[in-house]
C-alpha positions as CSV (number, residue, x, y, z in Angstrom):
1,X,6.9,236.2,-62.5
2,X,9.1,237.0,-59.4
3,X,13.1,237.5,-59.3
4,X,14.8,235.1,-57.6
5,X,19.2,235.7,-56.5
6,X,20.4,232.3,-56.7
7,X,24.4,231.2,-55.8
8,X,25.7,227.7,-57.6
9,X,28.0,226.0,-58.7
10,X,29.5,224.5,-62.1
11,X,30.6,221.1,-62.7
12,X,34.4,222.2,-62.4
13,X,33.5,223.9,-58.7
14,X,33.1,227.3,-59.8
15,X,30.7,229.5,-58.0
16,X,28.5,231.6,-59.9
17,X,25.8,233.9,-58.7
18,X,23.2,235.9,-60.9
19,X,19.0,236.1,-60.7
20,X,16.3,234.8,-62.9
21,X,13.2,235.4,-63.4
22,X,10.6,232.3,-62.6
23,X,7.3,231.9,-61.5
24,X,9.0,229.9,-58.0
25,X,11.5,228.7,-56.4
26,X,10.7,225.2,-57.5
27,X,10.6,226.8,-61.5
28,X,13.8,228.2,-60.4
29,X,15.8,225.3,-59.8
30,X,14.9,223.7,-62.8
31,X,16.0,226.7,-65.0
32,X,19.2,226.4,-63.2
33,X,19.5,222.5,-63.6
34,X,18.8,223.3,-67.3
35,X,21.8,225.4,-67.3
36,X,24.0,223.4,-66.0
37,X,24.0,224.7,-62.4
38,X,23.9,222.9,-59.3
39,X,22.1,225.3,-57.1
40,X,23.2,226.2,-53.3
41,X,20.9,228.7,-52.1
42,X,18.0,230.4,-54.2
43,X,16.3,233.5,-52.1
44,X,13.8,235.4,-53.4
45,X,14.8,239.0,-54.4
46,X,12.5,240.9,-52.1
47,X,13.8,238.6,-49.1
48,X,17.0,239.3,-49.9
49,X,16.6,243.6,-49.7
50,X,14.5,243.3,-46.8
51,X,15.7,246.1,-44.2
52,X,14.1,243.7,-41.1
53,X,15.7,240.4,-42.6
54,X,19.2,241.8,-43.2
55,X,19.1,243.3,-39.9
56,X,18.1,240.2,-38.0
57,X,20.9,238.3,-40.1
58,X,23.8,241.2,-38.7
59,X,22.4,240.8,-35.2
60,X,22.1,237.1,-34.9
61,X,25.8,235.8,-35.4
62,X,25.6,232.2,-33.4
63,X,24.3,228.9,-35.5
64,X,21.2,227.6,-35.1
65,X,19.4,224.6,-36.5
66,X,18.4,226.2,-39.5
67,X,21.9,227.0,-40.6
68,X,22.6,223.7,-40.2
69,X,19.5,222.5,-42.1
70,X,20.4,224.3,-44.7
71,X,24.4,223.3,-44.8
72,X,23.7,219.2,-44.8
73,X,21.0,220.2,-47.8
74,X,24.3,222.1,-49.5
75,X,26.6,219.7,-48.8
76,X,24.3,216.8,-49.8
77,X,23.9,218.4,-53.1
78,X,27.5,219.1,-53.9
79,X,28.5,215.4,-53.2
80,X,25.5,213.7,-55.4
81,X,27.2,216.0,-58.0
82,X,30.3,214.8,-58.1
83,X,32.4,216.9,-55.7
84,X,35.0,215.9,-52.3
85,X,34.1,216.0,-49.5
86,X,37.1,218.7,-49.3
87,X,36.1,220.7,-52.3
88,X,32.2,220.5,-51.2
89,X,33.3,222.0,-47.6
90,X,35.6,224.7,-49.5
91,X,32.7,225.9,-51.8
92,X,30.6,226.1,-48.5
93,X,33.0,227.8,-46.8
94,X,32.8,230.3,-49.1
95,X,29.4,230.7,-49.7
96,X,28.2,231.1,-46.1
97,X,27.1,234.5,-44.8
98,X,27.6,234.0,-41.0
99,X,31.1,234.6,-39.4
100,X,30.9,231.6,-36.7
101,X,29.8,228.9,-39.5
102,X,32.6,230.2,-41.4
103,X,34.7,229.7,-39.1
104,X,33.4,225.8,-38.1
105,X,33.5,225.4,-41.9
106,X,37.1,226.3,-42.0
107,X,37.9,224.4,-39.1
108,X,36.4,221.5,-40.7
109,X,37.9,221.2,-43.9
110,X,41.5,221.4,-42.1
111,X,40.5,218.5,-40.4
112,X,39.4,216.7,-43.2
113,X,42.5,217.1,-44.9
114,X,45.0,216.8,-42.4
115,X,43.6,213.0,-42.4
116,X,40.6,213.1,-40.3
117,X,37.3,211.7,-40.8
118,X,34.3,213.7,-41.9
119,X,33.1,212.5,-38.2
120,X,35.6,213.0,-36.3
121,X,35.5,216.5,-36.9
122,X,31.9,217.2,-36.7
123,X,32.7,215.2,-33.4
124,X,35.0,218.5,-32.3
125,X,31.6,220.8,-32.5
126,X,29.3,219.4,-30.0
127,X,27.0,222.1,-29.8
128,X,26.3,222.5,-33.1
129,X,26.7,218.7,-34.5
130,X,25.0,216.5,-31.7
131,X,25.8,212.8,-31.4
132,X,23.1,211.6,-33.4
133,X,24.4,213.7,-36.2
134,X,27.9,212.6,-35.7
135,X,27.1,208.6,-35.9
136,X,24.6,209.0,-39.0
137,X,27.9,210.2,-40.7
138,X,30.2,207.7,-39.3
139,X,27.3,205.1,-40.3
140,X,27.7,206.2,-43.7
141,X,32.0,205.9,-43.8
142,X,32.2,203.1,-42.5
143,X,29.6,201.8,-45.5
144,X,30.6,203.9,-48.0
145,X,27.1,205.8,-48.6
146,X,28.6,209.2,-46.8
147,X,26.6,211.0,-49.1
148,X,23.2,209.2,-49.0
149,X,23.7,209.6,-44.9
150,X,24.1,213.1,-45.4
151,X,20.7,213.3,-47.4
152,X,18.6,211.7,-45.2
153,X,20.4,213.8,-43.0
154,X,18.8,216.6,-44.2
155,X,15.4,215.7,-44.6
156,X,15.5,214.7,-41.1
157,X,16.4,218.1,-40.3
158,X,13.7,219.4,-42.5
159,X,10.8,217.6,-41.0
160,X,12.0,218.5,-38.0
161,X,12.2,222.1,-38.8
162,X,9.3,222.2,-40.4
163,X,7.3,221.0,-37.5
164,X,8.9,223.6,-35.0
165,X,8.0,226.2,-37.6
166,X,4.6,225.2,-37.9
167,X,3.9,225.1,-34.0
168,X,5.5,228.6,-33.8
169,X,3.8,229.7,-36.5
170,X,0.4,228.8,-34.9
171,X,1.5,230.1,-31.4
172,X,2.2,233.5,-32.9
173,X,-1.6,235.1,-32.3
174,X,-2.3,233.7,-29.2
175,X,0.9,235.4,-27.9
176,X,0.0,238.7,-29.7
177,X,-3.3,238.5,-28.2
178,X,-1.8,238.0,-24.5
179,X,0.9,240.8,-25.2
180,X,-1.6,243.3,-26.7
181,X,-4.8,242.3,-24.0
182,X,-2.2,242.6,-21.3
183,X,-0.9,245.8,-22.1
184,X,-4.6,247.2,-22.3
185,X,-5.5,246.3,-18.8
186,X,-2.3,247.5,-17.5
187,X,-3.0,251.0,-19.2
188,X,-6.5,250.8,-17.9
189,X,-5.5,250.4,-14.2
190,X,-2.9,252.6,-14.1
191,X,-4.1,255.8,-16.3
192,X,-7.7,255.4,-16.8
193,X,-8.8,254.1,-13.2
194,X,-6.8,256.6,-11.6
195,X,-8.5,259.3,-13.2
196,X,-12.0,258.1,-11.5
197,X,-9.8,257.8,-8.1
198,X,-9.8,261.6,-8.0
199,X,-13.9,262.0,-8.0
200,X,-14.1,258.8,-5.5
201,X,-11.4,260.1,-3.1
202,X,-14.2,261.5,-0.7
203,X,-16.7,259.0,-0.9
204,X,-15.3,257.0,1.8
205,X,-17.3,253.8,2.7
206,X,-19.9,254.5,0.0
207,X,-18.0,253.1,-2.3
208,X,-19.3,249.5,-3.4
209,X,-17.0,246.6,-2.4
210,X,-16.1,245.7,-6.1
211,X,-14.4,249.3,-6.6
212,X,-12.6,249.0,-3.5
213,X,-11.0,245.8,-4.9
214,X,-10.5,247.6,-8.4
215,X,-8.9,250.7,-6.9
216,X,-7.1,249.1,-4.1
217,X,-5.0,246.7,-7.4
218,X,-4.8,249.9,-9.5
219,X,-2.8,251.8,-6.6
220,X,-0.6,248.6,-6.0
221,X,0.2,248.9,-9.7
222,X,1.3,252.4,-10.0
223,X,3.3,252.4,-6.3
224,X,4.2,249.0,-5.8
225,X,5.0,247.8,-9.2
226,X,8.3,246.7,-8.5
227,X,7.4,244.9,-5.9
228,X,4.9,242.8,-8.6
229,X,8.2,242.3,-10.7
230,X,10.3,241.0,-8.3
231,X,7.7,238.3,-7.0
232,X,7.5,237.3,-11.2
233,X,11.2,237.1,-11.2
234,X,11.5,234.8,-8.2
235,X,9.3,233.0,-9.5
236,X,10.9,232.9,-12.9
237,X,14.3,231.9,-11.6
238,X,12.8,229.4,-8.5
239,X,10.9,227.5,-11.4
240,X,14.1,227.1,-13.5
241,X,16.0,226.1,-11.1
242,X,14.1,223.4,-9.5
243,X,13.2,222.4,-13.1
244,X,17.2,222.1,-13.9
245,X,17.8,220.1,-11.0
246,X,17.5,216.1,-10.9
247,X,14.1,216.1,-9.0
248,X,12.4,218.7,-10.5
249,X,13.4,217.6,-13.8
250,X,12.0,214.1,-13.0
251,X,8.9,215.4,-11.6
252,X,8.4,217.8,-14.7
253,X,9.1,214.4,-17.0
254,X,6.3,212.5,-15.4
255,X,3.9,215.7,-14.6
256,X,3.6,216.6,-18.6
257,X,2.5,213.3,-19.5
258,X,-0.5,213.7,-17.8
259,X,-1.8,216.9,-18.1
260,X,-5.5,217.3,-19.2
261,X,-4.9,218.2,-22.8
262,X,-1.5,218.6,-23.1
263,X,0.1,215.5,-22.2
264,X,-1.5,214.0,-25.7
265,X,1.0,216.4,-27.5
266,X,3.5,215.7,-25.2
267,X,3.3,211.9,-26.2
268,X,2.9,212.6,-30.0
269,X,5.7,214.6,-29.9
270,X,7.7,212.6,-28.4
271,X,6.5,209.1,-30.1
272,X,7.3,211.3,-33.7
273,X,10.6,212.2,-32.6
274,X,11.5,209.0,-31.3
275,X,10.7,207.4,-34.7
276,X,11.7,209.6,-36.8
277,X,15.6,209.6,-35.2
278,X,15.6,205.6,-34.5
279,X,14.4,205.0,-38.5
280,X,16.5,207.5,-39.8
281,X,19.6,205.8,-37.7
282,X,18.7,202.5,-39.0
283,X,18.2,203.9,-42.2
284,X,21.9,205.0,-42.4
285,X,23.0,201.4,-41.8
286,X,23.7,202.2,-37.7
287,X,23.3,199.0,-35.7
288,X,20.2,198.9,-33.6
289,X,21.7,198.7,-30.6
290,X,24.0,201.8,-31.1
291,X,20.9,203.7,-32.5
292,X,18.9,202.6,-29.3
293,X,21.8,204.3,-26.9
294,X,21.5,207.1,-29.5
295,X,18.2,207.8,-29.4
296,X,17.7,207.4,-25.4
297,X,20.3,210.7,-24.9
298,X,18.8,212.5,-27.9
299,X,15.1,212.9,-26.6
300,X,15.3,214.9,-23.6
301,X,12.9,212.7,-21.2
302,X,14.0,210.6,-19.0
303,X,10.8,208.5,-19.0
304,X,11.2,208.0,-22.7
305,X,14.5,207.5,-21.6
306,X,13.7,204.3,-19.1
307,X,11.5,203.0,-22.3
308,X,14.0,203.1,-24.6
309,X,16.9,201.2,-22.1
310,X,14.1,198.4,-21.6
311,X,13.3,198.0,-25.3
312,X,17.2,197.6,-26.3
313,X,17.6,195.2,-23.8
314,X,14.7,193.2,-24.9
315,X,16.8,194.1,-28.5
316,X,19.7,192.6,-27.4
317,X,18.5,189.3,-26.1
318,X,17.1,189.1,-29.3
319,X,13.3,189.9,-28.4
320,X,10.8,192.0,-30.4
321,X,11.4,195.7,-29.4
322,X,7.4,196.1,-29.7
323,X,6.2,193.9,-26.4
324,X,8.2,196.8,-24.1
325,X,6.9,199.4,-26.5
326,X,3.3,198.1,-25.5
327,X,3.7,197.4,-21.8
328,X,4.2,201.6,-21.7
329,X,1.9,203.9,-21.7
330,X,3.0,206.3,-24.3
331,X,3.1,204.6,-27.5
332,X,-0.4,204.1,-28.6
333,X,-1.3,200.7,-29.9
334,X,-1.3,201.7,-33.4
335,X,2.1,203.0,-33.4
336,X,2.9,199.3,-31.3
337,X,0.8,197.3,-34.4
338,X,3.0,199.2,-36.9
339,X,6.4,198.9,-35.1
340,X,5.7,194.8,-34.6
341,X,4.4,194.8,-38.7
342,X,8.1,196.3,-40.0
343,X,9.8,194.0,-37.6
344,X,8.1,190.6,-38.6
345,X,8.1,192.3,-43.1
346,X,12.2,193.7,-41.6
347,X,11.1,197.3,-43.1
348,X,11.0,198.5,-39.5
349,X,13.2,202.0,-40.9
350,X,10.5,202.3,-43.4
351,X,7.9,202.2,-40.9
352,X,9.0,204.0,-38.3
353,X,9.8,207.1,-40.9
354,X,6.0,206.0,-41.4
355,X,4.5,206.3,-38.2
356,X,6.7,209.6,-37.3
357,X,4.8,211.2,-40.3
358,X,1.5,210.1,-39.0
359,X,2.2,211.4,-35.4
360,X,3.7,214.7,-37.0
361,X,-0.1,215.0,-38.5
362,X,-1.3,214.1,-35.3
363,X,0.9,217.2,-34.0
364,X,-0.1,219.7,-36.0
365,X,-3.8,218.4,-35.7
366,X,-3.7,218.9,-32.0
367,X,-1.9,221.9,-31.6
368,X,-4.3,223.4,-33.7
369,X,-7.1,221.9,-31.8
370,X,-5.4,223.5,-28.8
371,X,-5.3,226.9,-30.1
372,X,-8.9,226.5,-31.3
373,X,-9.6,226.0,-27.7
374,X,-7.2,228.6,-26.2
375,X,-8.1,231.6,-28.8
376,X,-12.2,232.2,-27.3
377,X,-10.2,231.5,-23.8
378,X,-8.0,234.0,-23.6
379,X,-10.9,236.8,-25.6
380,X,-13.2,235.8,-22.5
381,X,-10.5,236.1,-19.6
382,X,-10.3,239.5,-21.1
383,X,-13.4,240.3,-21.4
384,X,-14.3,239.4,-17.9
385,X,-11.4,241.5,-16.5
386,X,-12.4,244.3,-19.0
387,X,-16.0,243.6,-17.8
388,X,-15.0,244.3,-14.2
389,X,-13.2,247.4,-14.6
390,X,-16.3,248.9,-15.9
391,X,-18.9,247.4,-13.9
392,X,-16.5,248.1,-10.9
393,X,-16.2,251.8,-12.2
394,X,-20.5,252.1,-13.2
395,X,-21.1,250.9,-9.5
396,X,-19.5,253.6,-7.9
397,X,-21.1,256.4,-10.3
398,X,-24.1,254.7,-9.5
399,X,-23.8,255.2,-6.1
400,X,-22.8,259.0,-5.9
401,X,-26.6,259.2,-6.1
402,X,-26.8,257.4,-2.7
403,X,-24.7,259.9,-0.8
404,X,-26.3,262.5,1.1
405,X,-25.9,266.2,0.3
């Protein structure tokens, strides 16, 4: 049994806070349901006292997608329970933890009831509600299923979240092994190699050609180090900037469909996302044709981009949207079949929700293929730089033998 903090609320709108004891969080919110709650936010108790968590949550004050994740979830639930829209954003408003979404919160429900829609004033936060967001809601008004809109909402959010997590999560020991191998080479060339420096200094040309190249980097390092930093940050800010600007951007967009291995993610990222966001649009009762012009500024390629424009004007002539799908060369035949099968049975929202949870597999699959790959990489690069600092350093010990006395 674990403890578990949970905040609710009552029928009437009352907020109430306590902790139980369950055996999960899933045990959890049935114990609450049972009581008559409808929960908000259930954290486990040895979350909630961690030092590192509660520091991270003082230091990071902006909104991210989490925090709005996990405010569609809240207000979704308060609406199927009965609550206004007003009332729901009041409780919220309340509940939250973080000063900025506080203050959005607040902002919001004086919209609301000074007479503006639910939309219209998520319209007035950009950054944190993007357009896509914005016209699922206004979808939902303007067919009076606001609060089914705003679940879908939500479990949009958390597939999407989920899958960035996952990816991160996986990415975490190959970057730990960079940081730490790094690090280790660094402190080999610039306090262990020196050392040996000191018995080679007179040894002149005797010294074999690979400890020449070994000592020559280790003294760059330890004189000229900022000189190694400033060519990284040119670099650094020269790549960003070309990559920000029209042409590099473009060039990027068409290079990263074609890399060796990683162009397959690239398109099974982007074939997820793109179905995912057009069947949950369509979904939410938004006309095709607005979901298309939603979609094309919501996926951040402008190849995808140039798809997308063809296959909602084949849309609007009244043409399949699968023949342009096809003629591409990102969407993979299956995802095409599937695409022209809901179109002809007119459960293409159903199956593009479908094929954006097979390509999410596919995602995950390759990634970890990837990092399968990449892991025994990275050890060996190591090992062979490792490998030369020691054979470089046993050479030249080796050769003291060679000198004449």
């Amino acid at each position: 049994m674990e403890t578990y903090h949970y905040e609710a609320t009552t029928r009437e709108g009352k907020i109430v806070t306590g902790s139980i004891e369950v055996a999960n969080e899933n045990s959890a919110v049935d114990r609450l349901q049972d009581m008559g709650y409808f929960p908000l936010k259930i954290i486990r108790e040895i979350d909630r006292t961690n030092f590192v968590n509660r520091f991270l949550l003082s230091m990071h004050g902006g909104v991210n997608d989490k925090d709005v994740m996990s405010f569609t979830y809240q207000l979704g639930v308060l609406l199927d329970a009965g609550f206004t829209l007003d009332k729901s954003l009041s409780i919220l408003s309340e509940l939250t933890e973080k000063k900025k979404l506080k203050e959005i919160l607040i902002e919001l429900l004086a919209q609301v009831r000074s007479g503006k829609s639910f939309s219209e004033a998520l319209s007035k936060a950009p950054n944190i509600f993007p357009v896509f967001y914005v016209n699922m809601i206004k979808a939902g008004e303007a067919g009076g299923f606001i609060e089914d809109s705003i679940s879908k909402m939500a479990a949009y959010l958390e597939n999407s979240q989920g899958l960035k997590e996952d990816v991160r999560s996986a990415l975490i020991y190959p970057l730990l092994l960079c940081v730490v191998g790094g690090a280790a080479i660094v402190l080999l060339l610039t306090f262990v190699v020196p050392q040996f420096t000191k018995i080679f200094s007179d040894m002149g040309e005797a010294l074999p050609l690979p400890t020449v190249i070994l000592l020559t980097i280790s003294n760059s390092l330890i004189y000229y180090w900022w000189i190694y930093l400033l060519f990284c940050a040119a670099v650094f800010f020269s790549a960003r900037r070309y990559l920000r600007s029209d042409k590099g951007r473009r060039a990027w967009d068409r290079l990263k469909f074609r890399l060796p291995v990683f162009g397959k993610l690239y398109k099974e990222a982007a074939v997820s996302r793109f179905a995912r966001t057009l069947g949950t649009l369509l979904s939410s009762g938004v006309p095709i044709l607005n979901a298309f012009q939603i979609v094309k500024g919501t996926l951040g390629s402008d190849k995808i981009s140039d798809i997308i424009s063809s296959v909602r004007e084949s849309a609007r002539k009244g043409k399949g949207i699968s023949e342009p799908l096809k003629n591409s060369d990102i969407f993979p035949p299956i995802a095409v079949h599937m695409i022209t099968v809901g179109e002809e049975t007119g459960r293409l929202d159903e199956m593009l929700i479908k094929i954006a949870d097979r390509f999410d597999i596919e995602v995950r699959t390759t990634v970890k293929r990837l990092l399968s790959l990449l892991e025994p990489v990275l050890i060996l690069i190591m090992g062979l730089v490792v490998g030369f600092i020691v054979v470089s350093m046993l050479l030249a010990i080796f050769s003291i033998n060679e000198l004449p006395f």
